[in-house]
C-alpha positions in Angstrom: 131.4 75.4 107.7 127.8 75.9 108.7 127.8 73.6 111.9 130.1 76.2 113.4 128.0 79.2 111.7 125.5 77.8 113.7 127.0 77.1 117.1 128.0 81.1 116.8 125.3 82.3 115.9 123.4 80.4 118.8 125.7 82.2 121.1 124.7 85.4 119.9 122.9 88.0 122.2 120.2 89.5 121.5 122.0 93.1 121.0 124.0 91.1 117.8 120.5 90.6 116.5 119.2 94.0 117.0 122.5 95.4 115.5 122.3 93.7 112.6 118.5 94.5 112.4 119.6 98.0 112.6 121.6 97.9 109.8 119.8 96.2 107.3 116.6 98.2 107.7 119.1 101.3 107.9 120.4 100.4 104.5 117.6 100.0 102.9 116.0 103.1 104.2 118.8 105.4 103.2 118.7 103.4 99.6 115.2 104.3 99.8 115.5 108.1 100.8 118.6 108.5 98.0 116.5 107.2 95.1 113.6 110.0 95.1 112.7 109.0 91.6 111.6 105.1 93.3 109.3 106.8 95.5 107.3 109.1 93.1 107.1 105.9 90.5 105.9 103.8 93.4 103.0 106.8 93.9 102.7 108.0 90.3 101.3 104.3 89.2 98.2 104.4 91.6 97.1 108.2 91.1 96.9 107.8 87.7 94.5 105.3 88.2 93.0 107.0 91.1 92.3 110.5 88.9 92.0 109.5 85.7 90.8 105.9 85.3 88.2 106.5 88.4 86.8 109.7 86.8 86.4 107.7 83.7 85.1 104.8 84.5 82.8 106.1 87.5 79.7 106.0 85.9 80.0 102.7 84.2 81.6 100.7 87.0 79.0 101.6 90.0 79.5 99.5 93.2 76.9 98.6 95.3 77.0 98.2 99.0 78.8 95.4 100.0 80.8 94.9 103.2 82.5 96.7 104.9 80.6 99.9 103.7 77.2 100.3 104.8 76.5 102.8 101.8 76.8 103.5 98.2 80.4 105.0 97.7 82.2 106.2 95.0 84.1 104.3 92.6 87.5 105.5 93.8 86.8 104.9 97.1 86.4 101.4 96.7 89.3 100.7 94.3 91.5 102.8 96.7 92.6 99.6 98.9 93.7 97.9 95.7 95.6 100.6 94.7 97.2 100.5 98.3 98.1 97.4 97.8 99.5 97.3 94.3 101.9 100.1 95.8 103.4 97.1 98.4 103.1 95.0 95.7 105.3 96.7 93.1 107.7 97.5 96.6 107.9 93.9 97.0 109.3 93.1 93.8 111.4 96.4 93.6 112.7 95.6 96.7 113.4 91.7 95.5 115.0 92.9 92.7 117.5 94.6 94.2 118.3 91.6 95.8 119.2 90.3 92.4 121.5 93.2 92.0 122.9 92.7 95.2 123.5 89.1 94.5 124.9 90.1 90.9 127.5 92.6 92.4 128.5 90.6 95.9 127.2 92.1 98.3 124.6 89.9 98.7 126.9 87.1 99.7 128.8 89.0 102.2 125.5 89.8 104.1 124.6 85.7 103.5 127.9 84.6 104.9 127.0 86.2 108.6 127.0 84.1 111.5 123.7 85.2 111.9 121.0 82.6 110.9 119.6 82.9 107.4 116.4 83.3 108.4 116.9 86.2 110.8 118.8 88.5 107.9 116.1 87.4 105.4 113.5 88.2 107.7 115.5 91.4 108.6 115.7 92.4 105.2 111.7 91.8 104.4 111.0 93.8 107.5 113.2 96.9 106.2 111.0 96.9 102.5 108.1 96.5 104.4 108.8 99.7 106.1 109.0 101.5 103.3 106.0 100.2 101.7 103.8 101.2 105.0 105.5 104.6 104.3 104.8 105.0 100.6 101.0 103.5 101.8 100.5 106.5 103.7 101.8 108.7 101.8 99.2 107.9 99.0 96.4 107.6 101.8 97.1 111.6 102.6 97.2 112.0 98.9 93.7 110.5 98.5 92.4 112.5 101.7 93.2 115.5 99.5 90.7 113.9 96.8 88.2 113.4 99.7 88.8 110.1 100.2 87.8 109.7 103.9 87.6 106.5 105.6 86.7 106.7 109.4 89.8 108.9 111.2 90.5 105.6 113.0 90.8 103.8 109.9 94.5 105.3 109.6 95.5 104.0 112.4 93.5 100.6 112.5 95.0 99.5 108.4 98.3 99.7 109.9 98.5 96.3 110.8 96.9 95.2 107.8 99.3 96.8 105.5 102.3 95.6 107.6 100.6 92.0 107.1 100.2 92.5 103.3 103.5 93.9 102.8 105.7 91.0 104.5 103.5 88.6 102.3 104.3 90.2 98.9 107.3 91.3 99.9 108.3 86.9 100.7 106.8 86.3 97.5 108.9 88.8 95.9 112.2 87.3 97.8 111.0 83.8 97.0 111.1 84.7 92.8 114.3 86.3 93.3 116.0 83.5 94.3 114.5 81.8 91.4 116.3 84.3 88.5 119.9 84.7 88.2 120.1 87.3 86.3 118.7 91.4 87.0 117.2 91.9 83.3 115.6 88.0 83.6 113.4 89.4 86.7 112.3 92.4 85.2 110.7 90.3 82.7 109.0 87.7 85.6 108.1 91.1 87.2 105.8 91.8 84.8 104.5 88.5 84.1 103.5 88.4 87.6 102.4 91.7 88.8 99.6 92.4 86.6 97.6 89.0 86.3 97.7 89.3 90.1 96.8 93.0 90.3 93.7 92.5 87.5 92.7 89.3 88.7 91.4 90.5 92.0 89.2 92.5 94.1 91.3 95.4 93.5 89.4 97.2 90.4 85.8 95.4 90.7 83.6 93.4 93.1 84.1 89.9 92.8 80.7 88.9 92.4 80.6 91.0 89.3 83.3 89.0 88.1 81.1 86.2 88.9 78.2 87.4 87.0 80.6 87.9 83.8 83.0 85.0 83.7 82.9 82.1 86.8 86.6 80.9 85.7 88.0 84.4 86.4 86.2 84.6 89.9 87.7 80.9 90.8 91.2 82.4 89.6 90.6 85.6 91.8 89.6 83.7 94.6 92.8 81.7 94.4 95.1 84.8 94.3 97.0 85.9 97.5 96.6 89.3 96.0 92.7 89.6 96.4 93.0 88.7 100.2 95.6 91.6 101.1 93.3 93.9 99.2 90.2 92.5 100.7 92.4 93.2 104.5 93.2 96.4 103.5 90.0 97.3 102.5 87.8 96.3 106.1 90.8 98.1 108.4 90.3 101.0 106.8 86.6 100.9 108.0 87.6 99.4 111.6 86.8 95.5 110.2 88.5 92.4 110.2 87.7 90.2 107.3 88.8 86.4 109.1 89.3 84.6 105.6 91.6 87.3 104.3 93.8 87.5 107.2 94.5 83.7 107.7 94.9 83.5 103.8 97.6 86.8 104.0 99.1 85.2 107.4 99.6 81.5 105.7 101.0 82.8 102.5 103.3 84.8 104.4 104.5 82.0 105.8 104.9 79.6 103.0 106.4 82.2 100.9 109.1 82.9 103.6 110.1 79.2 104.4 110.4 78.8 100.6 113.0 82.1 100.2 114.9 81.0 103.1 114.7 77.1 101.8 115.7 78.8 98.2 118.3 81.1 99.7 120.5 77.8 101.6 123.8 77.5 99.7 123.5 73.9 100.7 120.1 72.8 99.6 118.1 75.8 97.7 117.6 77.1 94.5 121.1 78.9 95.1 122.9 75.8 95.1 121.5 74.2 92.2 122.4 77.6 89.9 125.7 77.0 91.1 126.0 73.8 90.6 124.7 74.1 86.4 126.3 77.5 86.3 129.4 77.4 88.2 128.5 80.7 89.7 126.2 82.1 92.2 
């Protein structure tokens, strides 16, 4: 069955692709405007810490001026990039797990059984939670302006890329564990074990080189995280930088994570296949 798949799909146009395209980031969308309680969680998380945990802790956690700023700033300034970033990082695995629920109620295989190649409606479908995290990004930016939280005016316009490059890679990552659980309440679980190591070991909360100073095994383990580096991105285009390191470590990651979900995701050779196999069932 799949050499034909193929041999149709190569005859596609390019309108078949932009229709399905369409479609898939229209779903999610439309999921995303009907469940109004998913986007004030996604927004609740990061001003809690932004008001309260920042006022607390803003005395005893001073930062001093490293790159990109050129002067002192205030302690929720600087942990307002990680807090971007955890917001596309908890969209990534939201948006992963309904993937799991898709998969658990069918759906998911009658998108997998298009003509289209796999890696075009996997692609499609980690462009469409992208979008929404860029939108939920903003909307906590404009939040943060409110709490004069300024970067330069073309700062909005230059992280844009940066969060679009920071959200496909946690968002892969996030499609690459779901393929790896087989049941909905199972992911929850590897949701957890995953997002907040990754969240508090990193750049997000503190300056690496006071992690350094207190414990050199935990500033190895942050350097190693993906997360740091999408922070660390996030963090210069706000003030019109580009941090080299970070965006080839957020660019390759993106790409290894994807190759391994659409790997993961073949019925023939992935992860899929193998559940089925000890299972009996997708």
């Amino acid at each position: 069955m799949s050499q034909p798949t193929s041999a149709r799909a190569a005859g596609f146009p390019l309108r078949a692709y932009l229709i399905c395209l369409q479609g898939i980031v229209g779903r999610e969308l439309l999921r995303f405007l009907h469940q109004r309680e998913r986007f004030v969680a996604a927004l609740v998380r990061p001003l809690v810490w932004l008001f309260i945990f920042a006022a607390g802790f803003r005395q005893v956690l001073g930062v001093s001026i490293i790159p990109p700023y050129t002067v002192y700033v205030l302690y929720e300034v600087y942990i307002t990039p990680g807090l971007i970033a955890m917001i596309q990082l908890f969209n990534g695995m939201q948006s992963s797990m309904s993937m799991v629920y898709d998969r658990e109620t069918g759906s998911m295989r009658t998108l997998l059984v298009s003509p289209l190649p796999r890696w075009f409606l996997l692609s499609s479908k980690l462009l469409a939670g992208t979008a929404v995290s860029v939108v939920q990004a903003y909307t906590f930016l404009a939040i943060a302006w409110l709490w004069r939280i300024e970067p330069p005016l073309w700062g909005y316009l230059a992280v844009l890329p940066a969060l679009f490059l920071s959200g496909l890679m946690l968002g892969a990552l996030g499609m690459l564990l779901s393929s790896l659980v087989r049941q909905l309440e199972n992911f929850a679980g590897v949701m957890n074990f995953l997002i907040f190591p990754m969240f508090f070991a990193s750049s997000a909360l503190y300056p690496l080189w006071r992690v350094r100073e207190s414990s050199p095994l935990l500033y190895r383990i942050c350097e190693l995280n993906p997360f740091t580096y999408a922070v660390e991105l996030i963090r210069f285009a706000l003030y019109l930088r580009v941090e080299p390191t970070a965006l080839a470590v957020v660019v390759g990651c993106t790409i290894l994570f994807m190759i391994g979900a659409v790997l993961a995701y073949d019925p023939a050779r992935g992860f899929l296949a193998r559940q089925h196999d000890a299972g009996g069932h997708p």
